[in-house]
BALODO-452141 format. One record per residue (C-alpha): x, y, z. Coordinates in steps of 0.1 Angstrom, whole numbers, padded with zeros to 4 digits, always signed. Example, Ala and Ser with C-alpha at 12.3 -4.5 7.8 and 13.67 -1.06 7.14 Angstrom:
+0123-0045+0078;+0137-0011+0071;
END
This chain:
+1197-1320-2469;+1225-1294-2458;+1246-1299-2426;+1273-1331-2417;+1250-1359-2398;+1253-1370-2363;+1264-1407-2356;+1240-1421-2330;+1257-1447-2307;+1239-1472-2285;+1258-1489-2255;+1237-1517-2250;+1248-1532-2213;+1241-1556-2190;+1211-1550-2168;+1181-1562-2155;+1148-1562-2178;+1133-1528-2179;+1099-1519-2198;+1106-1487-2224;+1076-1472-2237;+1070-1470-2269;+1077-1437-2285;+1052-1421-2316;+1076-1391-2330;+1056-1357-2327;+1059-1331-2359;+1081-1310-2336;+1102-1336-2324;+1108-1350-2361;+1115-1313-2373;+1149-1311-2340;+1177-1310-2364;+1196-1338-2346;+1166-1358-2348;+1166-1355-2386;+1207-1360-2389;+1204-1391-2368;+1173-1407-2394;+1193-1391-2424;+1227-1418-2409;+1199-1441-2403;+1188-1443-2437;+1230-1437-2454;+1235-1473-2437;+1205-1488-2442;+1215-1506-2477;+1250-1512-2464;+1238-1531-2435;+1210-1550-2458;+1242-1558-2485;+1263-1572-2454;+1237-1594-2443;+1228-1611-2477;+1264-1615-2486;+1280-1621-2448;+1275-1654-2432;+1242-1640-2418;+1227-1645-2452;+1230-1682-2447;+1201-1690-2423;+1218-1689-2398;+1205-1675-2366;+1212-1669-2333;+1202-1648-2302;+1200-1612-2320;+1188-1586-2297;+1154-1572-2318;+1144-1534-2303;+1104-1528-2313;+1091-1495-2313;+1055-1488-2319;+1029-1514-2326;+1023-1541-2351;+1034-1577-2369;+1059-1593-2352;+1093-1596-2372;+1113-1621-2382;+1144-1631-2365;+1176-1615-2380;+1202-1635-2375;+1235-1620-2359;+1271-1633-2357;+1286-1630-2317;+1317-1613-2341;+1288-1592-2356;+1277-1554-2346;+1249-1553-2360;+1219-1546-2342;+1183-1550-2357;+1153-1525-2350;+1124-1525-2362;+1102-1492-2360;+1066-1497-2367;+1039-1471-2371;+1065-1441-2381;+1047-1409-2386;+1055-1397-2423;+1092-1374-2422;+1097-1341-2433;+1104-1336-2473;+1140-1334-2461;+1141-1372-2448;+1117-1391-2472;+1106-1427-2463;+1092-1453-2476;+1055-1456-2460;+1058-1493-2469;+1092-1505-2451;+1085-1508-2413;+1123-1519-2409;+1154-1502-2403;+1187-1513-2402;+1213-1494-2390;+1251-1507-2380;+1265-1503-2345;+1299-1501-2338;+1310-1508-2305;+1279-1522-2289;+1287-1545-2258;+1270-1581-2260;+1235-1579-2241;+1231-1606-2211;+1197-1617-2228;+1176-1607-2256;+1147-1590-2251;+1111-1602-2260;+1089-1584-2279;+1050-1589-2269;+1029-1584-2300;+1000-1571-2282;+1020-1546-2256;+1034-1515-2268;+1059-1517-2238;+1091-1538-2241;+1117-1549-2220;+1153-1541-2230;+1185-1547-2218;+1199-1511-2230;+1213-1497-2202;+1222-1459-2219;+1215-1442-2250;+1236-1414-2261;+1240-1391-2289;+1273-1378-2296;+1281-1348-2320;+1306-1361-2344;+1335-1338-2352;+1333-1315-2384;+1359-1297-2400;+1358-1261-2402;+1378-1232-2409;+1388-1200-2388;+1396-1167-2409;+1407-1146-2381;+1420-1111-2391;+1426-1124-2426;+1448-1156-2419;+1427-1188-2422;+1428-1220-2405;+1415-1257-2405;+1405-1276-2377;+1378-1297-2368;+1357-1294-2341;+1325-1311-2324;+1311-1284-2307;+1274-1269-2318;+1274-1235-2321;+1301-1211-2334;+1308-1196-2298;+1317-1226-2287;+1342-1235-2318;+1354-1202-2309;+1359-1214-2274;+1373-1246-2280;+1398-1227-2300;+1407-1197-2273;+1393-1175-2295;+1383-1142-2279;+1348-1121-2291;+1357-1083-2274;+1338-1050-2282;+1336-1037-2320;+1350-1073-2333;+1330-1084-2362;+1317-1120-2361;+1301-1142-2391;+1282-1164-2386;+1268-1144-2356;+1278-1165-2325;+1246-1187-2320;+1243-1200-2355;+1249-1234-2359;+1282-1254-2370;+1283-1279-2398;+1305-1298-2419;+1328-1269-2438;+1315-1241-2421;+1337-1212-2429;+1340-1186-2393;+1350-1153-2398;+1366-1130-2375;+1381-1095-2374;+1392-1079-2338;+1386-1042-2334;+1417-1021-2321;+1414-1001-2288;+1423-0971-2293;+1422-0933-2276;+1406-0903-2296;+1414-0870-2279;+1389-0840-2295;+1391-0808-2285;+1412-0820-2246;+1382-0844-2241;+1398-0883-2236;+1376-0916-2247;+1386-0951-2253;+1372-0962-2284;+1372-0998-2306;+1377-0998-2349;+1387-1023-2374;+1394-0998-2400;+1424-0991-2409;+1435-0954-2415;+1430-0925-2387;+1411-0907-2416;+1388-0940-2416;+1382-0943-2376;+1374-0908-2375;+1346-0906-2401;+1331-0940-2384;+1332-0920-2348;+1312-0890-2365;+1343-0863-2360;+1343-0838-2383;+1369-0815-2392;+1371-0782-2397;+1399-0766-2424;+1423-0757-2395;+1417-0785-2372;+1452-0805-2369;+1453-0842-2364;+1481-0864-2348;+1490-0887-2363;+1480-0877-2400;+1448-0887-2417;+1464-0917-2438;+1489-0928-2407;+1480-0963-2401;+1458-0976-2366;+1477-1000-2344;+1463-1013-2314;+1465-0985-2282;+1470-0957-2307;+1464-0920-2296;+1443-0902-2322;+1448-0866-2311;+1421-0839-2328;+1434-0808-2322;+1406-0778-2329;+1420-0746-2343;+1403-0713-2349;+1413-0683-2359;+1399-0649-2348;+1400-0611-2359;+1397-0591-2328;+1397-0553-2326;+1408-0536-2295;+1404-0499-2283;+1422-0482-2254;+1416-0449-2243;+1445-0421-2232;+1437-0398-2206;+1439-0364-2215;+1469-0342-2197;+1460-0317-2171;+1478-0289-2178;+1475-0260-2148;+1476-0219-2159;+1481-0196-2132;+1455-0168-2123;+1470-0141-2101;+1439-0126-2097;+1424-0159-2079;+1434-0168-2042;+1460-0191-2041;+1446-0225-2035;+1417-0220-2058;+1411-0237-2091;+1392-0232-2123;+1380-0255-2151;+1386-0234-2186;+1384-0267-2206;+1371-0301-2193;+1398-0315-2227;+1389-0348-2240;+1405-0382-2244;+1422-0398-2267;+1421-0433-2279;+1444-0463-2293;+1425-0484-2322;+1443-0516-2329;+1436-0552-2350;+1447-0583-2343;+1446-0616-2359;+1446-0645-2326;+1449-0682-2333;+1436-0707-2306;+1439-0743-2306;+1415-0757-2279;+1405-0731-2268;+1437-0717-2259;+1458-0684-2270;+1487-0698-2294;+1496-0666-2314;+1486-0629-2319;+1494-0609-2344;+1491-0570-2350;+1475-0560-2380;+1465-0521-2380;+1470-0494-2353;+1459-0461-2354;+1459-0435-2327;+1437-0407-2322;+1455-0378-2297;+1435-0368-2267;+1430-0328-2262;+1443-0310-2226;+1421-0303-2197;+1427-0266-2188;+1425-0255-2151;+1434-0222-2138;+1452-0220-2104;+1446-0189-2082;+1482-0173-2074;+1470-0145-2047;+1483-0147-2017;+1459-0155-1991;+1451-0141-1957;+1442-0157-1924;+1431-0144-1887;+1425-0162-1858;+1391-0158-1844;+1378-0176-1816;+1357-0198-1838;+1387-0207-1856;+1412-0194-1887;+1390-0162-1910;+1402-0154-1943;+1404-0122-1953;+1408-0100-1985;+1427-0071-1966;+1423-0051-1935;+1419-0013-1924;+1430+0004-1894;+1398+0025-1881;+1384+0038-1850;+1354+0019-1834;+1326+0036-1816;+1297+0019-1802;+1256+0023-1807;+1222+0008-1792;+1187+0017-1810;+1182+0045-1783;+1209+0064-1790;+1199+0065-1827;+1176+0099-1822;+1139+0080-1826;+1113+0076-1800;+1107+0043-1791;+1070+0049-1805;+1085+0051-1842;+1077+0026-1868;+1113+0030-1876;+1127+0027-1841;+1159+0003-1841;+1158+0001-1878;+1188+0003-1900;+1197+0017-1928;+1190-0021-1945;+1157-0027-1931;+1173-0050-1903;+1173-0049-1865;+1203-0029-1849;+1218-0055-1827;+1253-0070-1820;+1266-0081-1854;+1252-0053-1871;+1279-0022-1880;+1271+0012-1901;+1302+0024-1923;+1309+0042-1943;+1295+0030-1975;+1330+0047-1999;+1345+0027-1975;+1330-0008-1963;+1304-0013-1990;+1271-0022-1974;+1266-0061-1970;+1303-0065-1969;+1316-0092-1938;+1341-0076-1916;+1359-0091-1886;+1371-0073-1857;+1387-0086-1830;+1369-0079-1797;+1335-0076-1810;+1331-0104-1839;+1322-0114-1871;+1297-0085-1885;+1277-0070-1917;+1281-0038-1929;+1241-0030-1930;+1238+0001-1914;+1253+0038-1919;+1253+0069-1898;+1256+0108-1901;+1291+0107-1880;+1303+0074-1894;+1326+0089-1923;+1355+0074-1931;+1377+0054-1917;+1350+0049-1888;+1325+0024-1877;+1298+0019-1852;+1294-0015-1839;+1262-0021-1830;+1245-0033-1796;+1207-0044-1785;+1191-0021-1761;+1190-0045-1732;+1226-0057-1737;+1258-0039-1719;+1281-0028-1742;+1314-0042-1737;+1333-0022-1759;+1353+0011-1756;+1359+0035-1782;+1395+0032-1795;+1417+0025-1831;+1413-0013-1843;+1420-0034-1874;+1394-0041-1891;+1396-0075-1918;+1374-0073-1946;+1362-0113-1952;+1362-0131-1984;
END
Protein backbone atom coordinates (compact mmCIF):
# COMPACT_ATOMS: atom_id res chain seq x y z
CA UNK A 1 0.00 0.00 0.00
CA UNK A 2 1.36 3.49 -1.31
CA UNK A 3 0.65 6.77 0.57
CA UNK A 4 1.84 7.80 4.52
CA UNK A 5 -1.23 6.52 6.97
CA UNK A 6 -3.52 8.72 8.89
CA UNK A 7 -3.34 8.46 12.85
CA UNK A 8 -6.90 8.22 14.12
CA UNK A 9 -7.39 9.75 17.60
CA UNK A 10 -10.30 9.23 19.95
CA UNK A 11 -11.02 11.73 22.79
CA UNK A 12 -13.07 9.74 24.85
CA UNK A 13 -14.88 12.29 27.50
CA UNK A 14 -17.04 12.50 30.06
CA UNK A 15 -20.73 12.30 29.22
CA UNK A 16 -23.86 10.89 29.73
CA UNK A 17 -24.61 7.27 28.27
CA UNK A 18 -25.51 7.56 24.61
CA UNK A 19 -26.61 4.54 22.28
CA UNK A 20 -24.16 4.47 18.91
CA UNK A 21 -25.38 2.21 16.26
CA UNK A 22 -23.60 -0.19 15.21
CA UNK A 23 -21.81 0.44 11.87
CA UNK A 24 -21.51 -2.63 8.87
CA UNK A 25 -18.64 -0.96 6.52
CA UNK A 26 -20.16 -0.67 2.81
CA UNK A 27 -17.57 -1.64 -0.22
CA UNK A 28 -17.52 2.15 -0.97
CA UNK A 29 -16.97 3.24 2.35
CA UNK A 30 -14.05 0.54 2.86
CA UNK A 31 -12.55 1.59 -0.63
CA UNK A 32 -12.32 6.10 1.02
CA UNK A 33 -8.70 6.24 1.10
CA UNK A 34 -8.67 7.56 4.71
CA UNK A 35 -10.72 4.77 5.61
CA UNK A 36 -8.17 2.33 4.37
CA UNK A 37 -4.96 4.43 5.96
CA UNK A 38 -6.80 4.52 9.27
CA UNK A 39 -7.31 0.21 9.22
CA UNK A 40 -3.71 0.05 7.57
CA UNK A 41 -2.36 2.11 11.45
CA UNK A 42 -4.89 -0.09 12.89
CA UNK A 43 -3.42 -3.23 11.90
CA UNK A 44 0.85 -1.52 12.14
CA UNK A 45 -0.07 -1.46 16.03
CA UNK A 46 -2.01 -4.20 16.43
CA UNK A 47 1.11 -6.64 17.48
CA UNK A 48 2.69 -3.86 19.39
CA UNK A 49 -0.28 -3.35 21.54
CA UNK A 50 -0.76 -7.39 21.84
CA UNK A 51 3.36 -7.55 22.77
CA UNK A 52 2.71 -4.62 25.50
CA UNK A 53 -0.01 -6.35 27.09
CA UNK A 54 1.60 -9.91 27.47
CA UNK A 55 4.78 -8.41 28.74
CA UNK A 56 3.31 -5.07 30.74
CA UNK A 57 1.68 -5.57 34.00
CA UNK A 58 -1.63 -6.14 32.04
CA UNK A 59 -0.35 -9.55 31.31
CA UNK A 60 -0.63 -10.51 34.90
CA UNK A 61 -4.40 -11.03 35.35
CA UNK A 62 -4.96 -8.16 36.38
CA UNK A 63 -8.01 -6.33 35.50
CA UNK A 64 -9.72 -3.32 36.02
CA UNK A 65 -12.53 -1.11 34.58
CA UNK A 66 -11.32 -1.06 30.78
CA UNK A 67 -13.58 0.80 28.57
CA UNK A 68 -14.60 -2.20 25.75
CA UNK A 69 -16.17 -0.29 22.34
CA UNK A 70 -18.33 -3.31 20.33
CA UNK A 71 -19.18 -2.86 16.95
CA UNK A 72 -21.31 -5.24 15.13
CA UNK A 73 -22.81 -8.33 16.57
CA UNK A 74 -21.65 -11.44 18.26
CA UNK A 75 -19.75 -13.32 21.39
CA UNK A 76 -19.16 -11.32 24.06
CA UNK A 77 -15.41 -10.62 24.79
CA UNK A 78 -13.37 -11.04 27.50
CA UNK A 79 -12.31 -8.34 29.67
CA UNK A 80 -8.90 -6.79 28.81
CA UNK A 81 -7.45 -5.54 31.54
CA UNK A 82 -6.08 -1.83 31.53
CA UNK A 83 -3.72 0.10 33.83
CA UNK A 84 -5.29 3.84 35.08
CA UNK A 85 -1.41 4.83 33.78
CA UNK A 86 -2.34 2.82 30.57
CA UNK A 87 -3.66 4.24 27.01
CA UNK A 88 -4.73 1.63 25.78
CA UNK A 89 -8.10 1.16 24.64
CA UNK A 90 -9.67 -2.21 23.56
CA UNK A 91 -12.22 -2.61 20.61
CA UNK A 92 -13.49 -5.30 19.48
CA UNK A 93 -15.16 -5.25 15.79
CA UNK A 94 -17.23 -8.18 14.98
CA UNK A 95 -18.85 -9.14 11.76
CA UNK A 96 -16.17 -6.98 9.46
CA UNK A 97 -16.99 -7.24 5.89
CA UNK A 98 -13.73 -8.79 4.02
CA UNK A 99 -11.06 -5.50 3.12
CA UNK A 100 -9.82 -4.71 -0.14
CA UNK A 101 -6.50 -6.75 -1.38
CA UNK A 102 -4.75 -3.59 -0.16
CA UNK A 103 -5.72 -4.10 3.63
CA UNK A 104 -5.88 -7.93 4.10
CA UNK A 105 -7.47 -9.47 7.34
CA UNK A 106 -7.67 -12.20 8.97
CA UNK A 107 -11.44 -13.58 8.52
CA UNK A 108 -10.77 -15.42 11.83
CA UNK A 109 -9.60 -12.57 14.33
CA UNK A 110 -12.72 -10.52 15.48
CA UNK A 111 -10.34 -8.26 17.71
CA UNK A 112 -8.40 -5.24 17.19
CA UNK A 113 -6.09 -3.57 19.17
CA UNK A 114 -5.03 -0.37 18.53
CA UNK A 115 -3.02 2.10 21.08
CA UNK A 116 -4.37 5.55 21.95
CA UNK A 117 -2.42 8.21 22.94
CA UNK A 118 -3.94 10.87 24.80
CA UNK A 119 -7.34 9.42 25.61
CA UNK A 120 -8.96 11.22 28.70
CA UNK A 121 -10.27 8.63 31.46
CA UNK A 122 -14.09 7.81 30.75
CA UNK A 123 -16.59 8.52 33.87
CA UNK A 124 -17.85 4.87 33.51
CA UNK A 125 -17.41 1.94 31.24
CA UNK A 126 -19.83 1.17 28.93
CA UNK A 127 -21.86 -2.16 28.77
CA UNK A 128 -21.99 -4.08 25.99
CA UNK A 129 -25.51 -6.05 25.50
CA UNK A 130 -24.90 -9.22 23.64
CA UNK A 131 -28.19 -9.44 22.07
CA UNK A 132 -28.40 -5.40 21.03
CA UNK A 133 -26.50 -4.13 18.30
CA UNK A 134 -26.74 -0.63 19.94
CA UNK A 135 -24.29 0.35 22.73
CA UNK A 136 -23.87 2.99 25.02
CA UNK A 137 -20.54 4.88 25.13
CA UNK A 138 -19.13 7.45 26.93
CA UNK A 139 -17.13 8.92 23.74
CA UNK A 140 -18.00 12.20 23.51
CA UNK A 141 -15.97 13.12 19.87
CA UNK A 142 -14.32 11.25 17.38
CA UNK A 143 -11.93 12.86 15.04
CA UNK A 144 -9.67 12.14 12.33
CA UNK A 145 -6.66 14.22 12.02
CA UNK A 146 -4.28 14.24 8.82
CA UNK A 147 -0.95 13.63 10.16
CA UNK A 148 1.80 15.88 8.65
CA UNK A 149 4.01 14.38 5.72
CA UNK A 150 7.03 15.64 4.38
CA UNK A 151 7.29 16.82 1.04
CA UNK A 152 9.35 18.73 -1.25
CA UNK A 153 8.65 22.02 -3.34
CA UNK A 154 10.88 22.41 -6.70
CA UNK A 155 9.75 25.79 -7.60
CA UNK A 156 11.55 27.25 -10.75
CA UNK A 157 14.40 24.79 -10.20
CA UNK A 158 15.32 25.41 -6.41
CA UNK A 159 13.89 22.69 -4.22
CA UNK A 160 12.69 22.63 -0.82
CA UNK A 161 11.61 20.35 2.22
CA UNK A 162 8.90 20.91 4.35
CA UNK A 163 6.24 19.00 5.72
CA UNK A 164 2.80 19.61 5.59
CA UNK A 165 -0.71 18.12 6.59
CA UNK A 166 -2.85 19.50 4.11
CA UNK A 167 -4.69 16.94 1.41
CA UNK A 168 -4.28 18.13 -1.78
CA UNK A 169 -1.41 19.83 -3.54
CA UNK A 170 -3.31 23.30 -3.85
CA UNK A 171 -3.56 23.47 -0.52
CA UNK A 172 0.44 22.55 0.24
CA UNK A 173 0.74 25.18 -2.16
CA UNK A 174 -1.28 27.40 -0.10
CA UNK A 175 -0.05 26.67 3.14
CA UNK A 176 3.25 27.60 1.60
CA UNK A 177 2.12 31.12 -0.15
CA UNK A 178 2.78 29.63 -3.16
CA UNK A 179 1.08 31.35 -6.11
CA UNK A 180 -0.53 29.19 -9.37
CA UNK A 181 -0.96 32.38 -12.13
CA UNK A 182 -1.60 31.90 -15.94
CA UNK A 183 0.92 29.65 -18.26
CA UNK A 184 2.65 28.26 -14.80
CA UNK A 185 3.15 24.66 -15.15
CA UNK A 186 2.03 22.48 -12.19
CA UNK A 187 2.89 18.66 -11.36
CA UNK A 188 1.01 16.95 -9.80
CA UNK A 189 -1.94 18.88 -11.21
CA UNK A 190 -3.46 20.73 -8.25
CA UNK A 191 -6.17 18.28 -7.06
CA UNK A 192 -4.03 15.17 -6.81
CA UNK A 193 -3.49 14.02 -3.56
CA UNK A 194 -0.46 14.53 -1.13
CA UNK A 195 1.49 11.74 0.58
CA UNK A 196 4.45 11.01 2.42
CA UNK A 197 7.53 12.19 -0.11
CA UNK A 198 5.52 13.69 -2.63
CA UNK A 199 7.77 15.62 -4.84
CA UNK A 200 5.66 19.20 -6.21
CA UNK A 201 6.82 20.79 -9.05
CA UNK A 202 6.49 24.29 -10.16
CA UNK A 203 7.61 26.61 -12.92
CA UNK A 204 6.07 30.32 -13.11
CA UNK A 205 5.43 31.70 -16.63
CA UNK A 206 6.90 35.35 -17.26
CA UNK A 207 4.45 38.14 -18.42
CA UNK A 208 5.58 39.52 -21.01
CA UNK A 209 4.56 42.09 -24.14
CA UNK A 210 4.85 40.93 -27.87
CA UNK A 211 4.43 43.81 -30.26
CA UNK A 212 3.82 42.27 -34.14
CA UNK A 213 3.43 44.41 -36.79
CA UNK A 214 2.19 47.81 -34.05
CA UNK A 215 -0.40 45.45 -32.65
CA UNK A 216 0.24 45.22 -28.46
CA UNK A 217 -0.73 41.89 -26.35
CA UNK A 218 0.26 40.71 -22.95
CA UNK A 219 1.39 37.28 -23.11
CA UNK A 220 2.74 34.41 -20.42
CA UNK A 221 6.06 31.85 -21.30
CA UNK A 222 8.37 29.73 -19.42
CA UNK A 223 10.72 29.40 -22.09
CA UNK A 224 13.62 30.95 -22.11
CA UNK A 225 14.97 32.64 -25.31
CA UNK A 226 12.79 35.41 -27.43
CA UNK A 227 13.49 32.85 -30.43
CA UNK A 228 11.68 30.19 -28.04
CA UNK A 229 8.53 32.43 -26.92
CA UNK A 230 7.97 33.32 -30.33
CA UNK A 231 7.79 29.89 -32.04
CA UNK A 232 5.39 28.85 -28.92
CA UNK A 233 3.01 32.09 -29.76
CA UNK A 234 2.90 30.80 -33.57
CA UNK A 235 4.86 34.17 -35.03
CA UNK A 236 6.58 33.50 -37.95
CA UNK A 237 9.20 35.50 -39.49
CA UNK A 238 9.79 36.52 -42.63
CA UNK A 239 13.77 37.03 -43.95
CA UNK A 240 13.52 40.88 -43.34
CA UNK A 241 11.38 40.92 -40.34
CA UNK A 242 13.60 42.55 -37.37
CA UNK A 243 13.17 41.60 -33.85
CA UNK A 244 14.05 43.54 -30.64
CA UNK A 245 15.58 42.19 -28.57
CA UNK A 246 17.50 39.45 -30.79
CA UNK A 247 16.29 35.94 -31.18
CA UNK A 248 18.78 34.31 -28.49
CA UNK A 249 18.43 37.59 -25.90
CA UNK A 250 17.22 36.04 -22.85
CA UNK A 251 13.15 36.59 -21.39
CA UNK A 252 12.94 38.30 -18.10
CA UNK A 253 9.81 38.96 -16.51
CA UNK A 254 7.77 42.32 -18.21
CA UNK A 255 10.06 42.07 -21.34
CA UNK A 256 9.03 43.87 -24.57
CA UNK A 257 9.35 41.46 -27.55
CA UNK A 258 9.09 43.91 -30.43
CA UNK A 259 8.44 42.18 -34.18
CA UNK A 260 9.04 44.53 -36.51
CA UNK A 261 7.66 43.44 -40.23
CA UNK A 262 9.76 44.65 -43.10
CA UNK A 263 9.06 44.44 -46.79
CA UNK A 264 10.64 45.56 -49.58
CA UNK A 265 8.97 46.72 -52.78
CA UNK A 266 10.01 47.56 -56.59
CA UNK A 267 7.70 50.15 -57.68
CA UNK A 268 7.74 51.86 -61.13
CA UNK A 269 6.41 55.27 -61.58
CA UNK A 270 5.44 57.26 -64.87
CA UNK A 271 4.88 61.02 -65.16
CA UNK A 272 3.80 62.70 -68.10
CA UNK A 273 5.26 66.31 -69.48
CA UNK A 274 2.95 68.52 -71.22
CA UNK A 275 3.85 69.28 -74.53
CA UNK A 276 4.83 73.26 -75.21
CA UNK A 277 2.49 75.39 -77.07
CA UNK A 278 4.43 77.12 -79.32
CA UNK A 279 2.27 80.06 -81.39
CA UNK A 280 3.31 80.99 -85.34
CA UNK A 281 1.89 84.01 -86.67
CA UNK A 282 -0.50 84.12 -89.77
CA UNK A 283 -0.84 87.62 -91.27
CA UNK A 284 -3.24 86.52 -93.47
CA UNK A 285 -5.76 85.46 -90.35
CA UNK A 286 -7.64 88.31 -88.33
CA UNK A 287 -5.93 89.12 -85.44
CA UNK A 288 -7.45 87.26 -82.49
CA UNK A 289 -8.00 84.11 -84.45
CA UNK A 290 -6.21 80.88 -83.89
CA UNK A 291 -5.30 77.65 -85.68
CA UNK A 292 -4.31 74.15 -84.64
CA UNK A 293 -1.38 72.97 -87.35
CA UNK A 294 -0.37 70.22 -84.85
CA UNK A 295 -2.25 68.96 -81.71
CA UNK A 296 1.95 67.75 -80.51
CA UNK A 297 2.07 65.08 -78.04
CA UNK A 298 3.33 64.47 -74.56
CA UNK A 299 6.08 63.43 -73.19
CA UNK A 300 6.74 61.15 -70.30
CA UNK A 301 9.18 60.47 -67.25
CA UNK A 302 9.71 56.53 -66.62
CA UNK A 303 11.39 55.99 -63.26
CA UNK A 304 12.16 52.67 -60.74
CA UNK A 305 12.38 52.66 -57.35
CA UNK A 306 13.25 50.19 -54.72
CA UNK A 307 10.90 51.31 -51.28
CA UNK A 308 11.42 49.60 -47.97
CA UNK A 309 8.53 49.72 -45.33
CA UNK A 310 8.56 48.45 -41.95
CA UNK A 311 4.96 48.25 -40.59
CA UNK A 312 3.58 49.36 -43.05
CA UNK A 313 5.32 52.55 -43.11
CA UNK A 314 7.73 54.33 -45.84
CA UNK A 315 11.42 54.02 -44.30
CA UNK A 316 13.58 54.44 -47.54
CA UNK A 317 13.36 54.95 -51.36
CA UNK A 318 15.78 54.49 -53.61
CA UNK A 319 16.12 55.39 -57.43
CA UNK A 320 17.07 52.77 -59.62
CA UNK A 321 16.49 53.64 -63.43
CA UNK A 322 15.14 56.83 -65.12
CA UNK A 323 14.47 57.38 -68.54
CA UNK A 324 12.72 60.18 -70.23
CA UNK A 325 10.91 60.20 -73.29
CA UNK A 326 10.65 64.22 -74.78
CA UNK A 327 7.13 65.38 -75.54
CA UNK A 328 6.59 66.96 -79.29
CA UNK A 329 5.11 70.91 -79.64
CA UNK A 330 1.59 71.70 -80.16
CA UNK A 331 1.50 74.17 -83.21
CA UNK A 332 -1.15 76.99 -83.37
CA UNK A 333 -1.22 79.67 -85.81
CA UNK A 334 -2.30 83.21 -84.57
CA UNK A 335 -4.12 85.52 -87.02
CA UNK A 336 -1.94 88.87 -87.24
CA UNK A 337 -4.57 91.02 -89.51
CA UNK A 338 -5.73 93.82 -88.13
CA UNK A 339 -9.28 93.85 -87.48
CA UNK A 340 -12.18 96.13 -88.12
CA UNK A 341 -15.13 97.25 -86.05
CA UNK A 342 -18.43 99.50 -86.74
CA UNK A 343 -20.99 100.43 -84.45
CA UNK A 344 -24.33 99.43 -85.47
CA UNK A 345 -27.31 99.83 -83.46
CA UNK A 346 -27.40 96.10 -82.60
CA UNK A 347 -24.01 96.45 -81.38
CA UNK A 348 -20.01 96.40 -82.68
CA UNK A 349 -19.92 94.68 -86.78
CA UNK A 350 -16.68 93.53 -88.02
CA UNK A 351 -15.80 94.22 -91.18
CA UNK A 352 -13.15 93.20 -93.84
CA UNK A 353 -12.98 96.72 -95.59
CA UNK A 354 -15.32 99.31 -96.68
CA UNK A 355 -16.19 101.32 -100.03
CA UNK A 356 -17.43 104.74 -100.53
CA UNK A 357 -20.52 104.38 -103.08
CA UNK A 358 -23.64 106.15 -103.89
CA UNK A 359 -26.97 104.60 -102.58
CA UNK A 360 -30.16 104.70 -104.53
CA UNK A 361 -33.31 103.20 -103.49
CA UNK A 362 -35.95 100.46 -105.17
CA UNK A 363 -39.41 98.79 -104.42
CA UNK A 364 -40.69 95.72 -106.76
CA UNK A 365 -42.84 98.33 -108.74
CA UNK A 366 -40.32 100.28 -109.96
CA UNK A 367 -38.45 97.16 -111.27
CA UNK A 368 -40.36 97.35 -114.93
CA UNK A 369 -42.84 94.13 -114.36
CA UNK A 370 -46.57 94.06 -114.06
CA UNK A 371 -47.68 93.03 -111.03
CA UNK A 372 -49.43 89.98 -112.97
CA UNK A 373 -45.76 88.46 -113.74
CA UNK A 374 -44.67 85.25 -112.28
CA UNK A 375 -41.49 87.16 -111.80
CA UNK A 376 -42.91 90.29 -110.18
CA UNK A 377 -40.66 91.27 -107.05
CA UNK A 378 -38.18 88.73 -107.85
CA UNK A 379 -34.55 89.15 -107.73
CA UNK A 380 -31.90 88.39 -109.48
CA UNK A 381 -31.32 85.28 -106.58
CA UNK A 382 -34.67 83.93 -106.61
CA UNK A 383 -35.56 85.95 -103.39
CA UNK A 384 -38.19 88.56 -102.51
CA UNK A 385 -37.10 92.34 -103.02
CA UNK A 386 -37.57 93.71 -99.68
CA UNK A 387 -35.62 95.77 -97.03
CA UNK A 388 -32.37 93.89 -96.53
CA UNK A 389 -32.14 92.96 -99.97
CA UNK A 390 -29.38 95.25 -102.22
CA UNK A 391 -28.43 94.66 -106.15
CA UNK A 392 -24.56 95.49 -106.88
CA UNK A 393 -22.64 95.28 -108.80
CA UNK A 394 -21.51 91.79 -108.92
CA UNK A 395 -17.27 93.01 -110.11
CA UNK A 396 -17.87 94.82 -107.19
CA UNK A 397 -19.90 93.34 -104.07
CA UNK A 398 -19.96 89.70 -105.11
CA UNK A 399 -23.48 88.32 -104.87
CA UNK A 400 -24.28 86.76 -101.27
CA UNK A 401 -21.70 89.03 -99.86
CA UNK A 402 -23.03 90.93 -96.17
CA UNK A 403 -22.65 94.64 -96.34
CA UNK A 404 -23.52 97.13 -93.65
CA UNK A 405 -24.49 100.56 -94.20
CA UNK A 406 -25.30 102.96 -91.88
CA UNK A 407 -28.85 104.27 -92.23
CA UNK A 408 -30.36 101.39 -93.83
CA UNK A 409 -28.80 98.12 -92.03
CA UNK A 410 -27.28 94.95 -92.27
CA UNK A 411 -27.99 93.56 -95.97
CA UNK A 412 -27.19 90.76 -98.79
CA UNK A 413 -25.93 91.35 -101.92
CA UNK A 414 -28.73 89.20 -103.89
CA UNK A 415 -29.91 91.23 -106.42
CA UNK A 416 -28.32 93.29 -109.53
CA UNK A 417 -29.67 95.84 -111.84
CA UNK A 418 -29.06 97.39 -115.46
CA UNK A 419 -28.02 100.93 -113.79
CA UNK A 420 -26.27 99.48 -110.73
CA UNK A 421 -22.57 99.58 -112.16
CA UNK A 422 -19.98 100.25 -110.08
CA UNK A 423 -19.45 101.74 -107.27
CA UNK A 424 -23.44 101.89 -106.86
CA UNK A 425 -26.09 100.03 -104.99
CA UNK A 426 -29.81 99.87 -104.77
CA UNK A 427 -31.11 99.18 -101.41
CA UNK A 428 -34.07 97.53 -101.56
CA UNK A 429 -37.71 98.32 -100.13
CA UNK A 430 -41.27 96.27 -99.91
CA UNK A 431 -44.03 97.85 -101.93
CA UNK A 432 -46.16 98.80 -98.92
CA UNK A 433 -43.21 100.22 -96.93
CA UNK A 434 -42.13 104.14 -97.16
CA UNK A 435 -38.83 104.43 -98.10
CA UNK A 436 -36.80 106.33 -95.67
CA UNK A 437 -33.83 106.78 -97.58
CA UNK A 438 -32.46 109.57 -99.91
CA UNK A 439 -30.14 109.04 -102.60
CA UNK A 440 -26.66 110.33 -101.66
CA UNK A 441 -22.63 108.96 -101.25
CA UNK A 442 -22.21 106.42 -98.18
CA UNK A 443 -19.67 104.05 -96.83
CA UNK A 444 -20.45 100.91 -97.35
CA UNK A 445 -18.57 97.93 -94.84
CA UNK A 446 -18.22 94.69 -96.44
CA UNK A 447 -18.79 92.04 -93.19
CA UNK A 448 -16.68 89.12 -92.39
Amino acid sequence: MTGEPFRARLYLKDALPGRLESVKPSPALLVNPRRILHLFLVLLVAGGVALLFLLGPAGGGGQSATPELAIGQGPELDGISRDSDDEIITIAAVDIEPMPEAVPIDSDDEIITIAAVGIEPMSEAAPIDSDDEIITTAAASIEATAQAVPVVLHEDGLSMSTVSAAYTVDEVLTEKGIAVGPGDYLFPSAGSLVTAGTHIYIYHARELFLAVGGDTTTIHSRKATVAEVLDEAEVSLDTLDRVEPALDAPVEDGLTIRVVRVREEWETVEEAISCPVVYQDDPTMDMGRYLVLDWGADGLIHREYRAVYEDGQEIERELLSEWEQPPRDQLIAQGTKPVNFVEAPQGPLRYSHSLEMYATWYRPASCGRSPDSPWYGIAATGVQVQRGIVAVDPYVIPLGTRVYVPGYGQAIAADTGSAVIGNIIDLGFADHEVPDWRSGWVTVYILE
